[in-house]
Backbone as CSV, one residue per row, in Angstrom:
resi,resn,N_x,N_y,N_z,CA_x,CA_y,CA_z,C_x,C_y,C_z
1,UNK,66.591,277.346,-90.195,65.627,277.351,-89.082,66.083,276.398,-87.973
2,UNK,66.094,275.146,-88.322,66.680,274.534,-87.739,68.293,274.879,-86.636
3,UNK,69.247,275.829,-87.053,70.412,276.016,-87.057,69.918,276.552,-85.319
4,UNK,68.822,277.919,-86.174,68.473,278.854,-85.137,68.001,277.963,-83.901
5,UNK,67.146,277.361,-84.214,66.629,276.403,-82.797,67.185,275.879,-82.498
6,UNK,68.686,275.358,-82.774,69.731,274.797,-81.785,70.210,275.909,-81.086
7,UNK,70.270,276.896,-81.600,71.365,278.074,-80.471,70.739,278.620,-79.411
8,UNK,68.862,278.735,-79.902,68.244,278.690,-78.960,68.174,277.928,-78.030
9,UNK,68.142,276.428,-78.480,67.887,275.725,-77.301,69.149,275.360,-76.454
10,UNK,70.573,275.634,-76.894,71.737,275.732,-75.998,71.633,276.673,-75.058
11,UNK,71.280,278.118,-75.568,71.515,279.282,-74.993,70.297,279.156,-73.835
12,UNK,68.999,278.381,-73.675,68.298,278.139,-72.631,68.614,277.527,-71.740
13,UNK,69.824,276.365,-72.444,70.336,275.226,-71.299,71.290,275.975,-70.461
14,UNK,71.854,276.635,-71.444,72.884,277.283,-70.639,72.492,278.366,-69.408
15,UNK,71.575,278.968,-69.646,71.072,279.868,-68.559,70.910,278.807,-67.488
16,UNK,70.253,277.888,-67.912,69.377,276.941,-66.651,70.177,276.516,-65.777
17,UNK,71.982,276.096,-66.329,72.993,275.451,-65.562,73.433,276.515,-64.756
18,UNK,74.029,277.820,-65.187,74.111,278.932,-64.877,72.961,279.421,-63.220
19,UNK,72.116,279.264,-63.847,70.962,279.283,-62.353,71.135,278.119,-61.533
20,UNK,71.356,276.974,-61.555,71.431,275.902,-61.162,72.822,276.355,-60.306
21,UNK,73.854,276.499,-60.723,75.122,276.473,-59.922,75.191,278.142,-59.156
22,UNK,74.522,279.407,-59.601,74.601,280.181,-58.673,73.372,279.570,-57.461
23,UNK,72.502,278.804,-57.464,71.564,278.337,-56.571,72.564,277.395,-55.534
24,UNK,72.939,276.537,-56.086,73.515,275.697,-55.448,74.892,276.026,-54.768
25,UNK,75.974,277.091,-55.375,77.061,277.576,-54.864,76.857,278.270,-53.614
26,UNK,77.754,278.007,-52.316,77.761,278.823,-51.142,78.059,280.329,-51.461
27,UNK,77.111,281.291,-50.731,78.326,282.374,-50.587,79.282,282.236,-50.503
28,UNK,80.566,282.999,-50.597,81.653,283.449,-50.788,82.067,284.186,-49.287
29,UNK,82.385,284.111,-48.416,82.825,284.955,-47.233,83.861,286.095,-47.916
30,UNK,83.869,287.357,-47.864,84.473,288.614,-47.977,85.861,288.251,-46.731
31,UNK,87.107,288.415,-47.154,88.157,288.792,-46.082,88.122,289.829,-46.223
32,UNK,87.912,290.385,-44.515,87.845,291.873,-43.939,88.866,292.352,-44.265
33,UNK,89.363,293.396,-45.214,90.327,294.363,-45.429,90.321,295.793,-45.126
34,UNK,91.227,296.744,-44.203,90.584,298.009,-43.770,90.029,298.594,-45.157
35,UNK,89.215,299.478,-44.553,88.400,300.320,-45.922,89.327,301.646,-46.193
36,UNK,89.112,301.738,-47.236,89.739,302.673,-48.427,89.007,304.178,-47.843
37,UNK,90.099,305.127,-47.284,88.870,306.472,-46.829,88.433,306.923,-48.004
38,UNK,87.038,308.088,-47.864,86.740,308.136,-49.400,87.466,309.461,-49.980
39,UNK,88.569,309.602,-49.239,89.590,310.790,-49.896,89.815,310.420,-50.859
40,UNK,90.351,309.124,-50.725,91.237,308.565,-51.695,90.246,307.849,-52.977
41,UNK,91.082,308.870,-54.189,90.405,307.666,-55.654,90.305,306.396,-55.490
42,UNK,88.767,306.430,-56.373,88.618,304.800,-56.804,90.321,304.015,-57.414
43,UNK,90.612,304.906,-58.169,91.677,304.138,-58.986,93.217,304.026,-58.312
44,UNK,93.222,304.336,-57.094,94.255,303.599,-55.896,94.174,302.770,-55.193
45,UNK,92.506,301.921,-55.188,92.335,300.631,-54.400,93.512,299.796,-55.220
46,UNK,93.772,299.228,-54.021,94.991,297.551,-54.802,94.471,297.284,-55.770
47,UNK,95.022,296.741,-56.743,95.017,296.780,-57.750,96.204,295.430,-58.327
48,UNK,95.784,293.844,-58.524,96.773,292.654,-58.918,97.550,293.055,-60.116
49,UNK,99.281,293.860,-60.376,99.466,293.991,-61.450,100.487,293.006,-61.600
50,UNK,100.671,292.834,-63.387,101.490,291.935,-64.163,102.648,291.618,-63.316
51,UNK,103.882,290.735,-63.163,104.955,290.421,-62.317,105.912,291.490,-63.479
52,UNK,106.461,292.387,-62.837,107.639,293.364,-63.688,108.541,292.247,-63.800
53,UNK,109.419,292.479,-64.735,110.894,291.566,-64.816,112.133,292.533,-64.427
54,UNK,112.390,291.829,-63.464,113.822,292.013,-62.834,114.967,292.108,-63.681
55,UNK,115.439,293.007,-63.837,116.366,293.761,-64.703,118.158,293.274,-63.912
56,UNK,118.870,292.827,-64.805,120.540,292.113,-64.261,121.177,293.774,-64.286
57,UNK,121.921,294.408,-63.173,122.349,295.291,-63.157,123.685,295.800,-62.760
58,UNK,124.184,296.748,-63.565,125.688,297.039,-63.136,125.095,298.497,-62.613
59,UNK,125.984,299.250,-61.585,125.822,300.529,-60.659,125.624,301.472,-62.077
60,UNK,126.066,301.401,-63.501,126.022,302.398,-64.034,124.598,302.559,-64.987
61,UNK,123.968,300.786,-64.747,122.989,300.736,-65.910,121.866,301.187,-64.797
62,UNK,121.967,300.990,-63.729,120.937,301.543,-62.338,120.759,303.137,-62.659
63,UNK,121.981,304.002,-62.521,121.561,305.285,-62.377,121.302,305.674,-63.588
64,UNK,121.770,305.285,-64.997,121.002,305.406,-65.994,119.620,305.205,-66.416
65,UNK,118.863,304.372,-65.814,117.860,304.193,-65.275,116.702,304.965,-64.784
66,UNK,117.167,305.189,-63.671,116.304,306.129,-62.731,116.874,307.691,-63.236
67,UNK,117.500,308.082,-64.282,117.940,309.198,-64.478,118.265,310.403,-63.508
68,UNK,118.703,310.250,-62.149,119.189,310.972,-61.560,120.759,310.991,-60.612
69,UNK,121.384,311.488,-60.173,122.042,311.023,-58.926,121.872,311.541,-57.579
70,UNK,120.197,311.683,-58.147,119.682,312.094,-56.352,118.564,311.472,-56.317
71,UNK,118.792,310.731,-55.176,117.665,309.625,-54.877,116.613,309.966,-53.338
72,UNK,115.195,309.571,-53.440,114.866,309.642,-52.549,114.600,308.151,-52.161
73,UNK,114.608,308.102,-51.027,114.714,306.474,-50.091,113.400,306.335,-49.327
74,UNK,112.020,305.722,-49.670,111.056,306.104,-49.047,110.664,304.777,-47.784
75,UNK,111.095,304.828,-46.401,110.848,303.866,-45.509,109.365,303.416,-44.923
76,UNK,108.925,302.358,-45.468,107.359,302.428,-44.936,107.159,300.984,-43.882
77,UNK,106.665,301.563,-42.592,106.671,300.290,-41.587,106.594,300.462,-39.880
78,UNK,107.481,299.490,-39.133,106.946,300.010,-37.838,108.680,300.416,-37.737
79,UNK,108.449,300.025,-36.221,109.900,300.467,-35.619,111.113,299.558,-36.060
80,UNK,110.526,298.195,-36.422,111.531,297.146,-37.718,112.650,297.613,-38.233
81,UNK,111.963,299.044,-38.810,112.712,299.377,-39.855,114.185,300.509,-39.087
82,UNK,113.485,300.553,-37.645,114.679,302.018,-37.651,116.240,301.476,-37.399
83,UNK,116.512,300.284,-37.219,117.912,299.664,-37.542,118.228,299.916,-38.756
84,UNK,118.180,299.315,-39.915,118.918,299.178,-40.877,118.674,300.398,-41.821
85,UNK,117.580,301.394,-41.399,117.698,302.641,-42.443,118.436,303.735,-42.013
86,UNK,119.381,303.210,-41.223,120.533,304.035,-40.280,121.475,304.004,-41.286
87,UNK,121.633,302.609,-41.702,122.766,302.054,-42.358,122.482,301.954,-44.075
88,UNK,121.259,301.394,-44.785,120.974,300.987,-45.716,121.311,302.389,-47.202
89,UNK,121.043,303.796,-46.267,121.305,304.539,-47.463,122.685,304.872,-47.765
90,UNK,123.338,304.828,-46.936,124.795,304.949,-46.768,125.566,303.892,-47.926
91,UNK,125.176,302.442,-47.852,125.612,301.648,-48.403,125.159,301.999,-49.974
92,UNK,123.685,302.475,-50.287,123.313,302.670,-51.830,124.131,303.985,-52.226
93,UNK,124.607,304.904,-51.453,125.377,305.720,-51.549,126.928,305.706,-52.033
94,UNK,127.256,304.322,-51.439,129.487,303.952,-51.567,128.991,303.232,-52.627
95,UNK,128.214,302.210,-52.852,127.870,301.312,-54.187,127.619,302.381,-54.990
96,UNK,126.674,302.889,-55.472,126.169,303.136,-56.697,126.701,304.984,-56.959
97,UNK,127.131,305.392,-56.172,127.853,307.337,-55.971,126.595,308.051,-56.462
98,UNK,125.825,307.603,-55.723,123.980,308.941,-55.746,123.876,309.336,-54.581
99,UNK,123.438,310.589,-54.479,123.131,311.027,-53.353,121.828,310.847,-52.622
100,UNK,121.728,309.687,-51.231,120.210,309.362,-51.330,119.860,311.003,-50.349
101,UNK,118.007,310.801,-49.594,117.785,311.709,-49.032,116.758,310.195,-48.632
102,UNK,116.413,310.456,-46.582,115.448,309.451,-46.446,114.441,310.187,-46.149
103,UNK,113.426,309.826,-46.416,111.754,310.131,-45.982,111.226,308.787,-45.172
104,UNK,111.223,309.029,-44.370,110.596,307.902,-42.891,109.219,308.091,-43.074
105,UNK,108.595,306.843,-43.252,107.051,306.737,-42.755,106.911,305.415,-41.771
106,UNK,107.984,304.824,-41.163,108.071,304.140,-40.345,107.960,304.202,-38.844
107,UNK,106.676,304.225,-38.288,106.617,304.582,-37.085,106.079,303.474,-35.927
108,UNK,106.605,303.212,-34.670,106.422,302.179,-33.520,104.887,301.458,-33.504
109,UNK,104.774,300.399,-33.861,103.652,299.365,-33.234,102.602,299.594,-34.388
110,UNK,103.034,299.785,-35.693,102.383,299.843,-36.839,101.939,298.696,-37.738
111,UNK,100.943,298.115,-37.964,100.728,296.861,-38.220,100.610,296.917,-39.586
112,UNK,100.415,295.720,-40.450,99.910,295.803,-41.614,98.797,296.657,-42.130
113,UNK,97.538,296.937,-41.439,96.737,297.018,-42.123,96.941,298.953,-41.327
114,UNK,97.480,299.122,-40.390,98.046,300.403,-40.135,98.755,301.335,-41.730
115,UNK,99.870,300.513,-41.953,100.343,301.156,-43.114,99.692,301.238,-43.881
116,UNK,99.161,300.065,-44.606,98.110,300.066,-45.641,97.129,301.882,-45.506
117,UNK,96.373,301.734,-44.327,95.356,302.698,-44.444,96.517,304.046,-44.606
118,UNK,97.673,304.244,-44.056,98.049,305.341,-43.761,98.541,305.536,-45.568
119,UNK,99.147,304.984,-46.066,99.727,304.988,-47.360,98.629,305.040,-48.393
120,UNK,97.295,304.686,-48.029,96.417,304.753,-48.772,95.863,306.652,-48.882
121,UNK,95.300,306.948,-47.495,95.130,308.026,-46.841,95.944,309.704,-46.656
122,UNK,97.263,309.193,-46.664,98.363,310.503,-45.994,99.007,311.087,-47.748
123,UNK,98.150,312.142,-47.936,98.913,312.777,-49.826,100.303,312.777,-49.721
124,UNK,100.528,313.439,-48.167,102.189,313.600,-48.818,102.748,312.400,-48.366
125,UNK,102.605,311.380,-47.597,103.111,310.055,-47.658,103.121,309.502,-49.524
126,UNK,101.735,309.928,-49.907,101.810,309.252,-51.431,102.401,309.599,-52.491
127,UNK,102.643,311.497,-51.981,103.519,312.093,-53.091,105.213,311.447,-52.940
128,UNK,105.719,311.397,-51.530,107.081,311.026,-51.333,107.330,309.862,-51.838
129,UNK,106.215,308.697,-51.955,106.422,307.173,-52.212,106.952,307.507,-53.839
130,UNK,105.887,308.158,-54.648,106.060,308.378,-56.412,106.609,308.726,-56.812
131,UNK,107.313,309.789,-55.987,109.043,310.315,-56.213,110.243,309.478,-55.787
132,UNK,109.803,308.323,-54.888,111.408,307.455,-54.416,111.772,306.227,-55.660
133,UNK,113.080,306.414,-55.730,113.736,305.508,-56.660,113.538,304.628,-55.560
134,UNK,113.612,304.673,-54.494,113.453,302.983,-53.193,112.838,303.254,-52.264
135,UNK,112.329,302.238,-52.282,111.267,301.964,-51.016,111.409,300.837,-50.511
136,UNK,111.391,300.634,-49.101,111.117,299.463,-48.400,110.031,299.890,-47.274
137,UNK,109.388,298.333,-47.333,108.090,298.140,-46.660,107.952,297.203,-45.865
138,UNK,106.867,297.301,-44.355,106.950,295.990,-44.075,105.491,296.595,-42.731
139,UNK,104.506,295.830,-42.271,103.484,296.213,-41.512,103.837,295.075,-40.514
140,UNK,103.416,295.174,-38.692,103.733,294.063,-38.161,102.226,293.175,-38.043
141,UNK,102.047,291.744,-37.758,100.952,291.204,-37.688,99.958,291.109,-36.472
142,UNK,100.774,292.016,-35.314,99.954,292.261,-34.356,98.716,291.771,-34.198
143,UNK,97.892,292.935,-34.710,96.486,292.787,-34.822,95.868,291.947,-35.055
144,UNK,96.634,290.861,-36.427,95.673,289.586,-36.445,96.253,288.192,-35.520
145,UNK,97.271,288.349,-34.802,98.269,287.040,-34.672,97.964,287.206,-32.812
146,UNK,98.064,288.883,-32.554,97.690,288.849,-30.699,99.358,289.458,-30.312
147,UNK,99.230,289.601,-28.974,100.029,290.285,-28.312,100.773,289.575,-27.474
148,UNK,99.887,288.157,-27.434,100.867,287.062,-26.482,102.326,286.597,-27.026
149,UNK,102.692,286.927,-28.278,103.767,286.135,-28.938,104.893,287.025,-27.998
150,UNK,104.417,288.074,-27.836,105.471,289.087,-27.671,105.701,289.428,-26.224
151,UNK,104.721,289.390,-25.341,104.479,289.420,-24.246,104.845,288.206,-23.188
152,UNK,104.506,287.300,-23.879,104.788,285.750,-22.748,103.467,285.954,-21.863
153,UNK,102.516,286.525,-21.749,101.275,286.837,-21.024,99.951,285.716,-21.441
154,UNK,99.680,285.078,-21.001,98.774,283.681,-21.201,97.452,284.374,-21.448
155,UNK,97.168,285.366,-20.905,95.530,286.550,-21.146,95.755,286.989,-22.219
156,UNK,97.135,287.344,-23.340,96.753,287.812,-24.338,96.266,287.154,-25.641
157,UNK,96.253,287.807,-26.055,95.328,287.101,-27.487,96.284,286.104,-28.286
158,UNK,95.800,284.977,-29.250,97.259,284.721,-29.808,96.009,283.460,-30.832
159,UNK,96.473,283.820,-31.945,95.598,283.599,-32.875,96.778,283.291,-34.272
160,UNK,97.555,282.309,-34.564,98.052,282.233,-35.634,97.793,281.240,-36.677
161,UNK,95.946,281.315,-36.480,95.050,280.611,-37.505,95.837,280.673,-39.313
162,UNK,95.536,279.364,-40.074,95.743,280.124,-41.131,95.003,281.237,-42.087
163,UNK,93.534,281.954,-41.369,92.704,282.668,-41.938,93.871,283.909,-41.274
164,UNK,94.322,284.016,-40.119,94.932,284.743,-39.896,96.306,285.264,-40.900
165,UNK,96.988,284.129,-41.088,98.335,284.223,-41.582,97.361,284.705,-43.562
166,UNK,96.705,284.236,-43.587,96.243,284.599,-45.035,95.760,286.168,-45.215
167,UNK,95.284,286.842,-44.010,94.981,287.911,-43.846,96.055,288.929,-44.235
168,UNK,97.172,288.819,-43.175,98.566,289.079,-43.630,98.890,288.879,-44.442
169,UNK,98.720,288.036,-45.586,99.456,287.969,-47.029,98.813,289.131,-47.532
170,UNK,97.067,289.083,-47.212,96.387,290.422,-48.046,96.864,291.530,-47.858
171,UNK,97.018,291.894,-46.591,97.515,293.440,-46.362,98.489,293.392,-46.699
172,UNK,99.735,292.857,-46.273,100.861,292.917,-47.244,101.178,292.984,-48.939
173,UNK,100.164,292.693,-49.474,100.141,292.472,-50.835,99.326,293.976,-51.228
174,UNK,98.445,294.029,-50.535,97.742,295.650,-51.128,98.674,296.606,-50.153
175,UNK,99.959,296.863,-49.367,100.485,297.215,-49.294,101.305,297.705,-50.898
176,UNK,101.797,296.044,-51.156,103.147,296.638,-52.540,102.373,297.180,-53.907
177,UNK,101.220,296.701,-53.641,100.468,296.731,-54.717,100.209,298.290,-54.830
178,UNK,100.031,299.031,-54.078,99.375,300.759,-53.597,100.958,301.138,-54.155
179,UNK,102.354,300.748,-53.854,103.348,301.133,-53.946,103.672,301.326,-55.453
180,UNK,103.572,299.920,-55.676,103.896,300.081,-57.428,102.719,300.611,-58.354
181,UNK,101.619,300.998,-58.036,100.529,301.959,-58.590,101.062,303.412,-58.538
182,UNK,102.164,303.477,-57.370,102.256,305.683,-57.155,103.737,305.127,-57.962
183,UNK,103.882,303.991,-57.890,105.578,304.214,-58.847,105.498,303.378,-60.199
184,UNK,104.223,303.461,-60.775,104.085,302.943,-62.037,104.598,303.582,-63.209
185,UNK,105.397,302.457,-64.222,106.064,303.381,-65.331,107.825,303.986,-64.915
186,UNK,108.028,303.883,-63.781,108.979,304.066,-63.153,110.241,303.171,-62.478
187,UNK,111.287,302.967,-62.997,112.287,302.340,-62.498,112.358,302.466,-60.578
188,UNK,112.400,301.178,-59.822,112.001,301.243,-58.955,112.759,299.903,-57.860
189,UNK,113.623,300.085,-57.081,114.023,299.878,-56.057,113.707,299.062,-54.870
190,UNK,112.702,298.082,-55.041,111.070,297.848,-53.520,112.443,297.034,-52.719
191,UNK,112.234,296.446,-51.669,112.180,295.515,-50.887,111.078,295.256,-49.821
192,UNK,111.016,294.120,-49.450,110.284,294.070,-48.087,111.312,293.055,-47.444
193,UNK,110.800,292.689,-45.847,111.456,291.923,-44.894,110.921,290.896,-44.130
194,UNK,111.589,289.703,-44.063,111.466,288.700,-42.607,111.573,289.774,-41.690
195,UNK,110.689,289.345,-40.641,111.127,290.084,-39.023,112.093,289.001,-38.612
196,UNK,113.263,289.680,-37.797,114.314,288.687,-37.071,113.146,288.439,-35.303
197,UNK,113.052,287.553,-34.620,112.548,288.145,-33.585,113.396,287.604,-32.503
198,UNK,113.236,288.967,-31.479,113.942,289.024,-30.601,113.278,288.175,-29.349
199,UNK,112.396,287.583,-29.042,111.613,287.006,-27.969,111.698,285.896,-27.779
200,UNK,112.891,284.982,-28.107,113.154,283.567,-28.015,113.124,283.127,-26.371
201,UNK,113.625,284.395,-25.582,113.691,283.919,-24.071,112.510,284.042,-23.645
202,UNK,111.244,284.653,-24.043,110.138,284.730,-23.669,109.420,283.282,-23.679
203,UNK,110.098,283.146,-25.241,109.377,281.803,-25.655,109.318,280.614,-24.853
204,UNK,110.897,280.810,-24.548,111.431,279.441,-24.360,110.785,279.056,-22.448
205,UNK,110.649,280.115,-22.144,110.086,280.458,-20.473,108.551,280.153,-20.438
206,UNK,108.100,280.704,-21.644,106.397,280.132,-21.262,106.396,278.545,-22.167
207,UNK,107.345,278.381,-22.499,107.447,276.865,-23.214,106.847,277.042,-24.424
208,UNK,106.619,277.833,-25.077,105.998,277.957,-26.482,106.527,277.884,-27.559
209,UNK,107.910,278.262,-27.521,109.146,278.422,-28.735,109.009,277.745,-29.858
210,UNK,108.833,276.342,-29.797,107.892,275.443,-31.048,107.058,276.120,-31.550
211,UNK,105.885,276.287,-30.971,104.675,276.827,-31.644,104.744,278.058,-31.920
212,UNK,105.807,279.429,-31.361,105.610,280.841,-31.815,106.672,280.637,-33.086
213,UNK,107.520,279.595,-33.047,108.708,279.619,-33.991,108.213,279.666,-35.495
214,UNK,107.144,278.122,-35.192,106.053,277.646,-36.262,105.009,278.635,-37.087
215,UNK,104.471,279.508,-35.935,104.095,280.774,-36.760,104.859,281.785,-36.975
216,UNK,105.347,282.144,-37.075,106.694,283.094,-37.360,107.213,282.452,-38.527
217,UNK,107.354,281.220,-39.059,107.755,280.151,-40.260,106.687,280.622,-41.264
218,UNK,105.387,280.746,-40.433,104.304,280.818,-41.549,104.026,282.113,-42.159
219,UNK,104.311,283.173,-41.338,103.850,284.833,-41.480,105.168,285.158,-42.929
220,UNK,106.612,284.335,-42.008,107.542,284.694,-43.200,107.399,284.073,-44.551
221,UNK,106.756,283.158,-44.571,106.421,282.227,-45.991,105.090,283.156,-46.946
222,UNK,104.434,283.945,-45.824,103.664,284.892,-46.674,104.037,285.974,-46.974
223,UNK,105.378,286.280,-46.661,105.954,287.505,-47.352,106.492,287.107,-48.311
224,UNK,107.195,285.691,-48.069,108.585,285.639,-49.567,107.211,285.723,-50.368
225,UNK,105.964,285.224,-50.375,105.205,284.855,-51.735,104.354,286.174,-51.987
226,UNK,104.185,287.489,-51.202,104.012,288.476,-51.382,105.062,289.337,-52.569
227,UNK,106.413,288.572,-52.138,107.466,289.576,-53.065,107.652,288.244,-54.709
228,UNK,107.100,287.220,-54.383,108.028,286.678,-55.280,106.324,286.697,-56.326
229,UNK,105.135,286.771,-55.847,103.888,287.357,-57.103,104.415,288.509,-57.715
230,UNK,105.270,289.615,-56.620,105.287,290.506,-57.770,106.531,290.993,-58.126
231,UNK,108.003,290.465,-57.917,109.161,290.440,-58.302,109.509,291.213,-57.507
232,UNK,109.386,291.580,-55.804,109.873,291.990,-54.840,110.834,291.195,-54.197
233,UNK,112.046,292.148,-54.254,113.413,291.103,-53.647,112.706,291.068,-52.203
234,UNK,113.279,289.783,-51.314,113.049,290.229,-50.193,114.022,290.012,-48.979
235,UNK,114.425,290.716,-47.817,115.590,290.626,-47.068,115.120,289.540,-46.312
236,UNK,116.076,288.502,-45.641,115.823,287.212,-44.710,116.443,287.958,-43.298
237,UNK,116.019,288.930,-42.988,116.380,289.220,-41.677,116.301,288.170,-40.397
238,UNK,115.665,287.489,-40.799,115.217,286.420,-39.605,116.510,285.600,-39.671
239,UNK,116.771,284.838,-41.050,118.000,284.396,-40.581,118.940,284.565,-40.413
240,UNK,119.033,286.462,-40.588,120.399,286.823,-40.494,120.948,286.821,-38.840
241,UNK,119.693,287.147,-37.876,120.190,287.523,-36.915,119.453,286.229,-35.535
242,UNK,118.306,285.443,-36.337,118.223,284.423,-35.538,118.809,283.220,-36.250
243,UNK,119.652,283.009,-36.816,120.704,282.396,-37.474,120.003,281.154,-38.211
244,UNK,120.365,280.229,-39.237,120.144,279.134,-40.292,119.046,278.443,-39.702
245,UNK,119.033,278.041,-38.464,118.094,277.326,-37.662,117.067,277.711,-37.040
246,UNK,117.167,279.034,-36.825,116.027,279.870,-36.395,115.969,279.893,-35.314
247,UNK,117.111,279.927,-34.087,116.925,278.974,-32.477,117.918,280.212,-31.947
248,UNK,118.027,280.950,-32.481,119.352,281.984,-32.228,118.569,283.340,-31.509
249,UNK,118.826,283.830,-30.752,118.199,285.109,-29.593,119.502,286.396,-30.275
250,UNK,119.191,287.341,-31.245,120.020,288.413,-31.305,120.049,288.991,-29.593
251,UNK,120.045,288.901,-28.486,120.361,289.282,-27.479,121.055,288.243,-27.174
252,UNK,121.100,287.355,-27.393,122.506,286.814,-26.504,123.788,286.976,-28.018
253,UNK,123.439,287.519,-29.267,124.476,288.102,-29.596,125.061,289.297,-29.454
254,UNK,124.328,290.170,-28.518,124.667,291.449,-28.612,124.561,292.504,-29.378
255,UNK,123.483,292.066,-30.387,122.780,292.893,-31.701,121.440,293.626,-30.724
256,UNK,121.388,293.539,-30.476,120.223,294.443,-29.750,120.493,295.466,-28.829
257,UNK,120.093,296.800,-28.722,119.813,297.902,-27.832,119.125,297.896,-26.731
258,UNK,117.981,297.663,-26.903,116.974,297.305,-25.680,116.074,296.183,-25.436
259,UNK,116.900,295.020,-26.014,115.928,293.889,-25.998,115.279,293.270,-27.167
260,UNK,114.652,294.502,-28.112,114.000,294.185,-29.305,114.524,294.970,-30.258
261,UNK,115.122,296.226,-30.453,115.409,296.872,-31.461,116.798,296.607,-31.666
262,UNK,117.511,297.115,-32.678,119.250,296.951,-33.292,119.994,297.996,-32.513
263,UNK,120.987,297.595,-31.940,122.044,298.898,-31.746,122.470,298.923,-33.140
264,UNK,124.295,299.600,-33.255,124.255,299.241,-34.402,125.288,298.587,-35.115
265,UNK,125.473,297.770,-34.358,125.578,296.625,-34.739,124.800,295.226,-35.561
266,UNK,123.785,295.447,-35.004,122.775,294.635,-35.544,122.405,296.046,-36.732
267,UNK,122.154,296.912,-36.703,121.849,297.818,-37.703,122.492,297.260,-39.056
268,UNK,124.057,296.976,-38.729,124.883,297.035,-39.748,124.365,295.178,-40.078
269,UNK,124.402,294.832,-39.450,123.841,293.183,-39.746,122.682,293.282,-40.737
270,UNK,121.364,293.327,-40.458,120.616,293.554,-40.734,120.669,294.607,-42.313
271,UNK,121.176,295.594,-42.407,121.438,296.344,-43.545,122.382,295.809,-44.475
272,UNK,123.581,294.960,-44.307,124.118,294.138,-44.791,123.309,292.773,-45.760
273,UNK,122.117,292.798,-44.697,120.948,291.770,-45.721,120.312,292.368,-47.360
274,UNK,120.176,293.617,-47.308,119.466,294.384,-48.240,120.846,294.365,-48.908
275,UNK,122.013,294.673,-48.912,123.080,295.322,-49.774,123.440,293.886,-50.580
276,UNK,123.387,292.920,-49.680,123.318,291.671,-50.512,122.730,290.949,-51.411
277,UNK,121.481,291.886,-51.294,120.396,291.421,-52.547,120.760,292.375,-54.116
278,UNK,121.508,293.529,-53.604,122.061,293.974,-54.408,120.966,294.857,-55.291
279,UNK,120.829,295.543,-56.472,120.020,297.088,-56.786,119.486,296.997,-57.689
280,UNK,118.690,295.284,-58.135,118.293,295.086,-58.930,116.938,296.285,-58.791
281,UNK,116.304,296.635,-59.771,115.030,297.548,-60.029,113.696,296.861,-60.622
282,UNK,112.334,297.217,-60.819,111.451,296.552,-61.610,110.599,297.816,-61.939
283,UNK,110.258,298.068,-63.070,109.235,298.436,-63.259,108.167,298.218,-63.714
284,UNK,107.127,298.946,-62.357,105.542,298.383,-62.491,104.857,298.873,-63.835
């Protein structure tokens, strides 16, 4: 009897503390993440999975692997990407002797939370992702960071709060996360990327270069930790082409086409970053 009236009288205390700390605890603020259309299953929202282990690989234990020697290459992002996927399948092609095929979902002024919805949303974007032995990904931060970084324009927006830069880790993360859900069970290829940026003369003219450099330090520190939660290699484009110090303008090297994108030269720069990380795989 006795026994019983102790468990009782814990199990009362315990409610009481229980009420006590949901009384006393603040709400919780929700970070705004775009919404899920209701096309799409419950069971494709992001989803935090286990860290895969990165597999040590020779070209023959790769295509044994993925059991084919025809690969699809699935590109997801903005215009970032149209340099080095000029070059990048070519190279998985002389390395490893598979025949890739690319599927582009990389299209101009596409932000994080752009891809996200579109990759969430577009079937045959989701069927092409579940069929690619590789994928690379990458959304730009536009939307939450402003238009002044890029512009040199003092009216535009420019916001590189850290609620901001944390925002960007989210979409980026339910980006890879949507990825390795359509390629679960499956030997798998990911990368994502540093942006190199081309706007150092902008910078350096409205005097900002410190402070856009500083966020640009921070956006890239939320990608390496986007790839390294879930064993995503990731390319350092930034320092490939704004060099060790970060103070380097790919236009005054002559890697650029029109200012901001790769001729291809910088193509081959830039794609040279990915071939160096070499074909390690994970499966989700």
């Amino acid at each position: 009897m006795k026994t019983k009236l102790f468990y009782a009288g814990a199990l009362v205390l315990a409610l009481c503390v229980i009420a006590l700390v949901a009384c006393a605890a603040p709400t919780p603020t929700a970070t705004p993440v775009p919404p899920t259309p209701s096309s799409v299953p419950p069971t494709h929202a992001p989803t935090v999975l286990p860290i895969p282990t990165r597999v040590p690989l020779t070209a023959p234990t790769v295509i044994a692997a993925m059991g084919s020697k025809e690969w699809n290459y699935a590109v997801l992002g903005d215009s970032s990407s149209w340099g080095f996927m000029r070059v990048f399948p070519k190279y998985i092609e002389e390395d490893l002797g598979v025949k890739v095929k690319l599927l582009v979902w990389a299209f101009g002024n596409l932000t994080s939370a752009n891809v996200l919805e579109q990759l969430r949303s577009d079937k045959q974007e989701r069927l092409e992702v579940s069929q690619s032995q590789v994928v690379t990904f990458y959304g730009n931060p536009l939307h939450l960071i402003g238009t002044r970084i890029t512009s040199g324009n003092a009216s535009d927006k420019y916001d590189c709060s850290s609620q901001a830069v944390a925002q960007y880790k989210t979409e980026m993360g339910a980006i890879a996360d949507e990825i390795l859900l359509l390629r679960k069970g499956q030997p798998t290829i990911i990368r994502t990327y540093t942006r190199f940026m081309p706007f150092y003369r902008i910078w350096h003219a409205t005097g900002q270069f410190e402070e856009y450099r500083r966020c640009v330090a921070a956006l890239d520190a939320a990608i390496l930790q986007v790839g390294k939660e879930r064993g995503i290699l990731v390319a350092d484009t930034g320092l490939a082409l704004n060099g060790p110090n970060h103070d380097q303008d790919p236009n005054d090297k002559g890697y650029l086409a029109d200012g901001i994108h790769e001729n291809d030269e910088g193509a081959k720069v830039v794609a040279d970053v990915f071939r160096k990380l070499g074909y390690a795989y994970i499966v989700p």
